[in-house]
N, C-alpha and C positions, 0 to 999 in steps of 0.2 A: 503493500500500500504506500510505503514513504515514498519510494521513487520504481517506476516497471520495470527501470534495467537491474535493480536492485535486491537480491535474494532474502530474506534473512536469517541472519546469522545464527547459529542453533543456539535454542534454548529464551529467542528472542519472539515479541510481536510485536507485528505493525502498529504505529499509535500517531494517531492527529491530535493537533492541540490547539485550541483558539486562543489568542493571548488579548486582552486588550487594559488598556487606562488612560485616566482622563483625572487622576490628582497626584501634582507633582510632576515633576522632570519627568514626562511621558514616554518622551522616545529615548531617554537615558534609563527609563526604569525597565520600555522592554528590550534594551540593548541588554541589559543585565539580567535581565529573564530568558533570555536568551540563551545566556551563557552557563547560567545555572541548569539551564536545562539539558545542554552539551552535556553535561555531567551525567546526565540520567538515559540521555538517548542517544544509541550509536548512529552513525552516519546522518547525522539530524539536518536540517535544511528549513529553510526559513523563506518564508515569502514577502513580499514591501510590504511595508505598513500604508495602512490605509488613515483617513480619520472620517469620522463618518458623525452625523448627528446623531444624541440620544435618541434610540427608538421606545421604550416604556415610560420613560419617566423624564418629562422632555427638560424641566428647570434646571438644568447643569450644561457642563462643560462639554465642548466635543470628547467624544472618545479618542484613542490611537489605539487601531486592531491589526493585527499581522498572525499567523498559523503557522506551525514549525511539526514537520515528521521524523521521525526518525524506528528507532527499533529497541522495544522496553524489556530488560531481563524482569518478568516478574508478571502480576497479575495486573489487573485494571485499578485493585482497592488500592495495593500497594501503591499504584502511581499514583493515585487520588490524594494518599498519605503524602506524597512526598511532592506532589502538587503544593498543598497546604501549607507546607515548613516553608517552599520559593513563596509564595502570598506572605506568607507572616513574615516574612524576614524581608521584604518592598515596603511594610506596615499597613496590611490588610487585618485589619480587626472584623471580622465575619459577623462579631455579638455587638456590633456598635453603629454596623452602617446600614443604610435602608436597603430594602431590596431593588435592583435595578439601580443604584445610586451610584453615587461618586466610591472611586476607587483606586485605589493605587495601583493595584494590579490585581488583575482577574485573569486564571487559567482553568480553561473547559477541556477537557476530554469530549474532542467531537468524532471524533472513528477509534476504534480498537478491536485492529485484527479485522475479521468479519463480522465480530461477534455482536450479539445483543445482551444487550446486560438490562435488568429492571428491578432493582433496587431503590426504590424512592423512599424518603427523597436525597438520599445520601448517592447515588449512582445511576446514570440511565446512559445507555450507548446502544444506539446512534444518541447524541446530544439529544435533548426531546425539543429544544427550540431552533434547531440545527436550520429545517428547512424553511424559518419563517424570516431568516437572519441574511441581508446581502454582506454584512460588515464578515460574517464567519464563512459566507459560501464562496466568496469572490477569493480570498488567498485560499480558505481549503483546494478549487480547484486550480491557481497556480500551481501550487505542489502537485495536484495528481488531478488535471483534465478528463478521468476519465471516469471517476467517482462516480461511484451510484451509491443510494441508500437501500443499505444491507433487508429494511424493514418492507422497502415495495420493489425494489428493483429500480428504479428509477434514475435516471441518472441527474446529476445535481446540474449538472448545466442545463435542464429542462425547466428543472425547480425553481431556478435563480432566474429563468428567461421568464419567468409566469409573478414573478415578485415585484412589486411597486418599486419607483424610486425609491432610496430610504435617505437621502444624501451622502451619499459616497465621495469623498475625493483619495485622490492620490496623491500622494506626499512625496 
């Protein structure tokens, strides 16, 4: 899934990740989420950042969203886990901020592997706001144009071609 010429490595799965923030040094926060995440995913790849207007909760700040793949040793919970520790340590306090609101740094698990996972509300893959989002579809399919969602078959660039403006620019 990270890249088609790309195998993976045993013992590994494929993993999509949405990154986005819109409080504080935005594009220094996901340069450094970035790289934390190096850490966690082999052969990892990163798409532009985008900035797009809030779409739920519109009284804030532009967002900065980018998507990075690469190849996770371990399960989806564990990367969830160590998702969190990258949020906490950019100064995402989860018990303080609103939902949809300002944030320092926000990481979604939007593909992993094939699989579907339904864990609510602590886990859902496919992302479950995946296909309603251009700011997540437009770098997920930088990284992999050929993406479909594992839940209808569909491929994401059909999704994103049937979706409203939501303000997108490119940065």
């Amino acid at each position: 899934m990270p890249c088609p010429s790309q195998q993976n490595p045993p013992g590994t799965a494929p993993a999509v990740l949405g990154l986005g923030s819109n409080r504080g040094d935005s594009s220094s926060i996901l340069r450094g989420a970035i790289e934390a995440l190096a850490g966690i995913l082999e052969g990892l790849r990163d798409a532009r950042v985008l900035e797009s207007e809030p779409l739920y909760v519109k009284n804030q700040a532009r967002f900065f969203n980018t998507a990075v793949s690469g190849f996770y040793r371990g399960t989806a919970l564990e990367l969830l886990e160590e998702i969190h520790r990258i949020e906490a340590s950019f100064g995402r306090d989860r018990q303080r901020e609103r939902r949809w609101g300002e944030r320092t740094l926000d990481i979604d698990i939007l593909l992993f592997g094939g699989q579907i996972i339904s864990l609510p509300p602590r886990l859902e893959i496919p992302h479950p706001r995946l296909k309603e989002r251009r700011f997540a579809l437009i770098p997920l399919l930088e990284l992999l144009p050929d993406a479909v969602d594992p839940l209808t078959g569909i491929p994401y660039r059909i999704i994103l071609d049937g979706l409203p403006d939501q303000g997108i620019y490119l940065r």
